[in-house]
C-alpha positions as CSV (number, residue, x, y, z in Angstrom):
1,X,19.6,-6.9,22.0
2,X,22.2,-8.9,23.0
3,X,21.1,-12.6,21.1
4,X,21.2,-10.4,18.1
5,X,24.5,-9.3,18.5
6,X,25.6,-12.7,19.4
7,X,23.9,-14.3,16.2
8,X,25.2,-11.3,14.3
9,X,28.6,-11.8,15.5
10,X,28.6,-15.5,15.1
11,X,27.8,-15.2,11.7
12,X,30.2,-13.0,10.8
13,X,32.6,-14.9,12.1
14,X,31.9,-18.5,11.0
15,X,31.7,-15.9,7.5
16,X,34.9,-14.8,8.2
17,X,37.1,-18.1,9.2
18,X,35.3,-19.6,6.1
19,X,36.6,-16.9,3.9
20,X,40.0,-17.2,5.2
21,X,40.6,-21.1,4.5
22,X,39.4,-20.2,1.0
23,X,41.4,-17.2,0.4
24,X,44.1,-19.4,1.6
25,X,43.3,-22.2,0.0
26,X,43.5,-20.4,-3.6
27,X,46.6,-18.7,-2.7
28,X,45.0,-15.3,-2.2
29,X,47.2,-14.4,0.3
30,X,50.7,-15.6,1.0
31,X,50.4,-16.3,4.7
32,X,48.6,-18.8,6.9
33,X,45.7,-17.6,8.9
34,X,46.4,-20.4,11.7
35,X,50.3,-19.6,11.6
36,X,49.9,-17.6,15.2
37,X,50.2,-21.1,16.6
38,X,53.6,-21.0,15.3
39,X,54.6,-16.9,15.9
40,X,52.6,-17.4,19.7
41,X,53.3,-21.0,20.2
42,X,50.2,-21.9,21.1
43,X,48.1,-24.7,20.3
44,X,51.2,-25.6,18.3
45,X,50.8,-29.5,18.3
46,X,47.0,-29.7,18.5
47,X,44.9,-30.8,15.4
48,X,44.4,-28.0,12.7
49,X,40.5,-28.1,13.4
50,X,41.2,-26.9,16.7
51,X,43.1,-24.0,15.6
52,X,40.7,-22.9,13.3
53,X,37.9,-23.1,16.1
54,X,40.3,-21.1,18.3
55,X,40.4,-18.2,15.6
56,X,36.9,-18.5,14.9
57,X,36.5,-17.7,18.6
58,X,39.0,-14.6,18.6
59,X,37.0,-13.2,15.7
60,X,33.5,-13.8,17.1
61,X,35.0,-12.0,20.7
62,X,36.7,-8.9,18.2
63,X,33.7,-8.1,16.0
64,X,31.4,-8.1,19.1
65,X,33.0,-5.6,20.7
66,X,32.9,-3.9,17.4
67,X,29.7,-4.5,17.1
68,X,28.6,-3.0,20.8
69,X,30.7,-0.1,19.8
70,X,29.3,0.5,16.6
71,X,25.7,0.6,17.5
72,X,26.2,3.9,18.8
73,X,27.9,5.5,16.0
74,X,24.8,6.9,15.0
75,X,26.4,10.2,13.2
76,X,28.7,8.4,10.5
77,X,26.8,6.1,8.0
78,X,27.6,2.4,8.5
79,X,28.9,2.3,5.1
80,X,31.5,4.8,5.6
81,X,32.5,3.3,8.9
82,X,32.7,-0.3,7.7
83,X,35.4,0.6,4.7
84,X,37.4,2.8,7.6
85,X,37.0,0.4,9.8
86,X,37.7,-2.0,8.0
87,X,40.4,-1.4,5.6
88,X,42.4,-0.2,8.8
89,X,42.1,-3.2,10.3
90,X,43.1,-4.8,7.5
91,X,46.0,-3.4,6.8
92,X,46.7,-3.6,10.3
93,X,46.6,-7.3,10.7
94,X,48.6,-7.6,6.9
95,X,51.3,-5.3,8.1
96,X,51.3,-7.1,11.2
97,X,51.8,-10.6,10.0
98,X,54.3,-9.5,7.0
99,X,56.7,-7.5,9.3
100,X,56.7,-4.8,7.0
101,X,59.0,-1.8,7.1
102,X,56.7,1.5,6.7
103,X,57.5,2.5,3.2
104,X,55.1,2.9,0.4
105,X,56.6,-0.7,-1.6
106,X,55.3,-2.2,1.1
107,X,51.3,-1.9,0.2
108,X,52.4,-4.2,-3.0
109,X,52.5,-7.2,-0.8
110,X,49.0,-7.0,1.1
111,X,46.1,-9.0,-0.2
112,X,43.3,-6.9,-1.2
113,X,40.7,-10.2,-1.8
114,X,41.7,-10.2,2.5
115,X,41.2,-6.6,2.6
116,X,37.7,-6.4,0.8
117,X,36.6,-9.6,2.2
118,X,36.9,-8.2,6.0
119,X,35.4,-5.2,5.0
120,X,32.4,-6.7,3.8
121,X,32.2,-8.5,6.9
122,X,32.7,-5.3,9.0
123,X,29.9,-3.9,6.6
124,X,27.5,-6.7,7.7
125,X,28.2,-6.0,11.1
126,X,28.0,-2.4,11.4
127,X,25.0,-2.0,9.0
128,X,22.9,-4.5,11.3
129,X,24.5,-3.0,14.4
130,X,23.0,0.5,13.6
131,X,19.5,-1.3,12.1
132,X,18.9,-3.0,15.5
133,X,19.9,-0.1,17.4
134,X,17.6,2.6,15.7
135,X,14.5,-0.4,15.6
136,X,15.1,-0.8,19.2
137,X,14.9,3.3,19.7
138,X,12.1,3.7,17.4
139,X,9.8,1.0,19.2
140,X,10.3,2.6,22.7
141,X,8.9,5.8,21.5
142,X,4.8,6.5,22.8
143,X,3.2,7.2,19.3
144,X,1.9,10.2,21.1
145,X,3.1,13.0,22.6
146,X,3.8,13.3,26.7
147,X,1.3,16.5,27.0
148,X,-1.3,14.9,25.4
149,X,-4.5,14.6,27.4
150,X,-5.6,11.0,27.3
């Protein structure tokens, strides 16, 4: 269970980071997904590939914890989940990043290519979070019953 959610969360991430530097490079969104080196000053002087590989490690750690938790959600349908989810965080990290004052002007300015691609990424996740979870279930169940004579 576990080397699936790493893989899982590994690709979602590399997915992720990837998506990013494109949506950045395009000018999707107005803000630099590296620039916490510059707001935390961290890894402020080191090469740009390192700062990408120290995102893409933040995001792989964040979506599997979300992925542990979400395996269990069994009551809500993934899909549902992933766009609440999702958007929220989002709109968290946009609202974050732009400073913005809480006002409803304010949604003019976030991204939504950022905001649909992270909830298609939290879709991936959550839907295969819940598909491992119920095959894993399903083949520890005896395909009998436990007061059946043998």
């Amino acid at each position: 269970m576990i080397y699936l959610a790493i893989i899982t969360s590994l690709c979602a991430s590399i997915f992720l980071t990837f998506s990013l530097k494109v949506l950045s490079y395009l000018h999707f969104i107005k803000w630099s997904p590296v620039g916490y080196t510059k707001r935390l000053d961290i890894l402020e002087s080191s090469h740009p590939l390192i700062q990408w590989l120290f995102l893409a490690i933040v995001i792989f750690l964040i979506i599997l914890i979300l992925y542990f938790i979400m395996q269990f959600v069994e009551l809500v349908p993934a899909f549902i989940t992933s766009i609440v989810i999702g958007g929220v965080l989002a709109l968290i990290c946009e609202w974050v990043i732009y400073d913005l004052p809480a006002e409803l002007k304010s949604f003019k300015k976030l991204s939504i290519p950022f905001i649909v691609t992270v909830i298609i990424t939290a879709r991936f996740v959550f839907e295969t979070a819940a598909y491992h979870y119920k095959a894993h279930n399903e083949r520890n169940k005896l395909p009998y019953n436990d007061s059946m004579i043998k």
